[in-house]
C-alpha positions, 0 to 999 in steps of 0.5 A, spaced: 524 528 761 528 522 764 530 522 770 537 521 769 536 528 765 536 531 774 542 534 775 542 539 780 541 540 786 536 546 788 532 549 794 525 550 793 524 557 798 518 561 801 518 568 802 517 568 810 516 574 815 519 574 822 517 580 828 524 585 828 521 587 835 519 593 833 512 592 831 514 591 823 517 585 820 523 583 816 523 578 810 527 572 811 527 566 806 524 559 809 528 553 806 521 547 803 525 543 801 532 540 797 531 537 790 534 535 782 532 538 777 535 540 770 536 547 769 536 549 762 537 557 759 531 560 755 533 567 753 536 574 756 535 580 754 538 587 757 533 592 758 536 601 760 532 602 765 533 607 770 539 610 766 542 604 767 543 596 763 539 591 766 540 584 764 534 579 765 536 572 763 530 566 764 531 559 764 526 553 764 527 549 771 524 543 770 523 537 777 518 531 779 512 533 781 511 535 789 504 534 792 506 536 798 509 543 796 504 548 792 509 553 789 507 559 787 510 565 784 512 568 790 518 563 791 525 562 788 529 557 787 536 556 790 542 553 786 549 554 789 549 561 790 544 564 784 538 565 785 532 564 781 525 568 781 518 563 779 515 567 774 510 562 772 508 554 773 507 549 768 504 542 770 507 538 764 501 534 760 497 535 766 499 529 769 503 530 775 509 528 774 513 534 772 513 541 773 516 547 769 518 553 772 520 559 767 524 563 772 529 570 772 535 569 774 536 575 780 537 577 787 531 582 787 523 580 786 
């Protein structure tokens, strides 16, 4: 991958809980950091679920290694207003240069 291939703009988020002041929490999103990527589609597919279609569509997010995030698959990734669910992490060759996220695009996660 070259550098010039990074071409949007993301956010990296983490799933958060704040106190709703009733004794439970609510789930809030925590922005880790804004940073270029190149977003490539992979595949879709259309599952009937629930008696109604479900469509699933996964990209390849591909940015620079970052030594000060760990990313899991309990985050997402934010680009304008789509929003992409980590489903699995890649480091590129093992060598901490690159890291390819295959991610589903949707809200729910």
């Amino acid at each position: 991958m070259r550098i010039g291939e990074l071409r949007k703009c993301v956010t990296v988020q983490s799933e958060s809980q704040t106190s709703d002041n009733a004794g439970g929490y609510a789930l809030a999103w925590t922005n880790l950091a804004t940073v270029w990527a190149n977003i490539k589609p992979a595949s879709g597919s259309e599952v009937y679920t629930a008696q109604h279609l479900e469509g699933h569509i996964t990209h390849h997010i591909t940015m620079r290694w970052r030594s000060d995030i760990t990313l899991t698959t309990d985050m997402r990734i934010l680009y304008g207003a789509r929003v992409f669910n980590i489903r699995a992490l890649l480091n590129t060759d093992e060598s901490n240069q690159w890291i390819d996220l295959l991610v589903e695009e949707g809200s729910a996660v």
